[in-house]
C-alpha positions, 0 to 999 in steps of 0.5 A: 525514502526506500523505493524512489522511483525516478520517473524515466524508470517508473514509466518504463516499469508502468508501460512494460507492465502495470499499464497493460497488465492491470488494465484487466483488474475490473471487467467493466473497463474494455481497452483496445490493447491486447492483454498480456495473458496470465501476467500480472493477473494477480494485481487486483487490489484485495480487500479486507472486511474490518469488523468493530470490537467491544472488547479492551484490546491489550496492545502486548503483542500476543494476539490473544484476545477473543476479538482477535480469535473471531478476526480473519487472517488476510491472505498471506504475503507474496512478493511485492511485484506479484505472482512472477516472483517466487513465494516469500520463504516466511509466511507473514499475515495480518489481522485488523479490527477497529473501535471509535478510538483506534485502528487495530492490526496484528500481524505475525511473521515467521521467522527463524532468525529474529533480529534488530538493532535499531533502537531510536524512533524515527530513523530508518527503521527498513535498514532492519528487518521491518513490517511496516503499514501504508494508509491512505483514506480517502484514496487520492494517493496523496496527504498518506501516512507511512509506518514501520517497525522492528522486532525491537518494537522500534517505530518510524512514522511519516506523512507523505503529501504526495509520493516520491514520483510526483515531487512528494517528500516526507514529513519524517517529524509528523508522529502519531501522538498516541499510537500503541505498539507491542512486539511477542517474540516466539524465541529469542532476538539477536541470538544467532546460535539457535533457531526461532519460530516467529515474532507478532506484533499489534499496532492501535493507530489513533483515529484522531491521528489518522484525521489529523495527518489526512484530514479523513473525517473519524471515526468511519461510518459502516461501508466506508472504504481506505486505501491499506497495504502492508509490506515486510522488509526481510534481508539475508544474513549470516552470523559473523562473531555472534551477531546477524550481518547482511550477506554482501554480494561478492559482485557488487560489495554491497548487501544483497536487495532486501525482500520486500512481501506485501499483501496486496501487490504492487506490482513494482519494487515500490510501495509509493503507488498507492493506486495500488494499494488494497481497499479495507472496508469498515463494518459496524457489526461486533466481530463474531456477530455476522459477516458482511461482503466486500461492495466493488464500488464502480467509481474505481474503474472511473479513477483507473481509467484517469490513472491511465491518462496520468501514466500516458502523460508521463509517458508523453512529456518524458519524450515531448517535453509538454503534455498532450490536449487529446486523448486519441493521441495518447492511444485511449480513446477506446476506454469505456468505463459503464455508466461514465464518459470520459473528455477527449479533450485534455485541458494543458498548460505547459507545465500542468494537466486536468483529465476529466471523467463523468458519471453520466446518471449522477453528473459527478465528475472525477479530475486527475492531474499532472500531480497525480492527484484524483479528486471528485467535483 
C-alpha cells in the first residue's frame, strides 16, 4: 500500500539510476553505457547464510537461545535508497535460522523512544513505527508475501500477486495461520518522559504458510536460495500532552516522510522492486557446527539483463504507446551475459511482450514479460 509507484515516476527513477548504476552489480554483464562512477555502487543485493537449528526456539522476543548466540547478525541497516542518503540515527539488524517447520528472524532496533498504538491486526501497521519482512522464494517478484509489526507485537500480513507497478494489488485478508510473533521492550513504551534503549522482536514464519501463499516447495534443500528484505518505518516525532505525536512540517502541514532503513538497498523509496531484494541462502549444517559460503549463481546476471528489457520497455511504451520488437532499438544490443544469448527479436502484441534469454550449454531459457514476470522454460 505505502510506496505506489506510478509508472511515469518508477521509470524516471530507474532511467535516472537503478538502470545504469546497477548495471555494475555483477562483473559478468558488460553494457555499452558509461557508468555513473561511485554511485549506487552499493546496490549489490546482499546476502545471508541461513543455517538449521535443533534447538525449541522460545518465540518471546529475547533473543536468548543459544542458537541464536552462534547466528550472525546481518549488517546494519542503511537507507533505503542507499549509500547517497545519510546512516539511519538507529541501528537496526537481524538474525535468521531455520527448521522443517518455521523460518526464524530476530531482529533488534535501537531506539530511544518507543512507541505504538495500533492495536488491531491487519490494519496499516507503518502509520506506526514498523519492521516490517519481504519474501519472495522462487525470486519471479510475483505471488510474494508482505509482514509488518509494531512494538506493540501488532501484525499486518498480505500476499502480493505482483507488485504495485505491474497492476498488482494486495491480498490484505491472506494470513499466516500459524506465525509466531514477540516483542522484548528494553525500557518502556509510550512514555514519552524517559529515554529507551531499543526493543527486539522474533517472527517463526510457518513453512506450510510460506508454500501456501507462494506455492514454494517446503521445507528448502541445502543450497536453495529466496529472495528477502527488511525494512523499518521510523517517523519524527515530539511529545505533545503525554503521548508521542508525528512532527508536521510548517510548509506542508502534514507529518514529515517516515524513514525507511533496509538491509538490503532498493535503491528507490520503494520496497515493491523485488528485483532488488537480497538472496537468503539455506544451509543444512546445525548453526555452530561450520560455515558455508554464499554460491553467486550466474543465472541472475541472465534474469538482470531481462530486467533491463522490461525497464527499457516501460521506457518505450510511456513515450510510444506500444512496446518495441527489437532489442537494437531499445539501446542493448551490447549486452553480454557469460555463457547466455540474449534474442534480438522481442516477440510484441499490443498490449504485451516476451523477451527471451538461453543458456546456450544447457539450452534453458529465461522469459520475462510486460508484467514483469520472469520465468524459466
Amino acid at each position: 500500500y505505502r510506496n505506489i509507484f506510478f509508472m511515469k515516476k518508477l521509470i524516471k527513477i530507474l532511467s535516472y539510476h537503478i538502470f545504469i548504476a546497477l548495471l555494475i552489480f555483477n562483473s559478468s554483464v558488460v553494457f555499452s553505457q558509461t557508468l555513473l562512477k561511485n554511485i549506487f555502487d552499493q546496490a549489490k543485493p546482499k546476502s545471508y547464510i541461513c543455517y538449521k537449528t535443533n534447538e525449541k526456539i522460545n518465540i518471546n522476543g529475547k533473543i536468548n537461545e543459544l542458537s541464536w548466540e552462534k547466528a550472525k547478525w546481518t549488517d546494519s541497516f542503511i537507507d533505503i535508497e542507499g549509500n547517497i542518503k545519510p546512516n539511519p540515527r538507529f541501528d537496526t539488524k537481524v538474525k535468521m535460522l531455520w527448521d522443517d517447520e518455521y523460518l526464524y528472524i530476530s531482529a533488534y532496533l535501537e531506539e530511544p523512544d518507543i512507541w505504538a498504538y495500533l492495536k488491531e491486526r491487519d490494519t496499516i501497521i507503518f502509520y506506526d513505527n514498523d519492521f516490517e519482512v519481504f519474501l519472495d522464494p522462487d525470486g519471479d517478484t510475483h505471488q510474494y508475501l508482505e509482514f509488518e509489526m509494531n512494538a506493540l507485537n501488532t501484525i499486518w500480513d498480505l500476499l502480493l500477486i505482483k507488485p504495485y507497478r505491474d497492476g498488482g494489488s494486495a491480498i490484505n485478508n491472506w494470513d499466516y495461520k500459524n506465525i509466531k510473533t514477540a516483542v522484548y521492550i528494553d525500557g518502556t513504551i509510550n512514555n514519552p518522559g524517559d529515554k529507551d534503549k531499543g526493543w527486539s522482536l522474533e517472527i517463526a514464519l510457518p513453512m506450510k504458510d510460506i508454500a501456501d501463499g507462494t506455492g514454494i516447495v517446503v521445507p528448502p534443500k541445502n543450497g536453495d536460495q529466496w529472495r528477502i528484505n527488511f525494512s523499518r518505518v521510523e517517523w519524527k516525532t515530539e511529545s505533545k500532552d503525554g503521548l508521542y505525536k508525528k512532527l508536521i512540517n510548517p510548509q506542508t502541514n502534514k507529518p514529515f516522510p517516515e524513514d525507511n532503513w533496509v538491509w538490503s538497498p532498493q535503491c528507490a523509496i520503494n520496497m515493491h522492486m523485488p528485483e532488488m531484494w537480497g538472496f537468503l541462502q539455506f544451509s543444512d549444517k546445525i548453526v555452530g557446527s561450520g560455515e558455508e559460503k554464499f554460491i553467486y549463481n550466474i543465472d541472475e546476471d541472465a534474469k538482470w539483463a531481462l530486467r533491463q528489457v522490461y525497464y527499457e520497455e516501460m521506457r518505450f511504451f510511456e513515450k510510444n504507446k506500444k512496446f518495441c520488437s527489437s532489442i537494437e532499438k531499445l539501446g542493448l544490443s551490447n549486452i553480454k551475459i557469460k555463457g547466455f544469448k540474449i534474442n534480438p527479436i522481442i516477440k510484441c502484441t499490443e498490449n504485451s511482450f516476451e523477451a527471451k534469454i538461453t543458456n546456450e550449454k544447457e539450452k534453458y531459457s529465461f522469459y520475462i514479460f510486460q508484467d514483469g514476470r520472469i520465468i524459466k522454460k
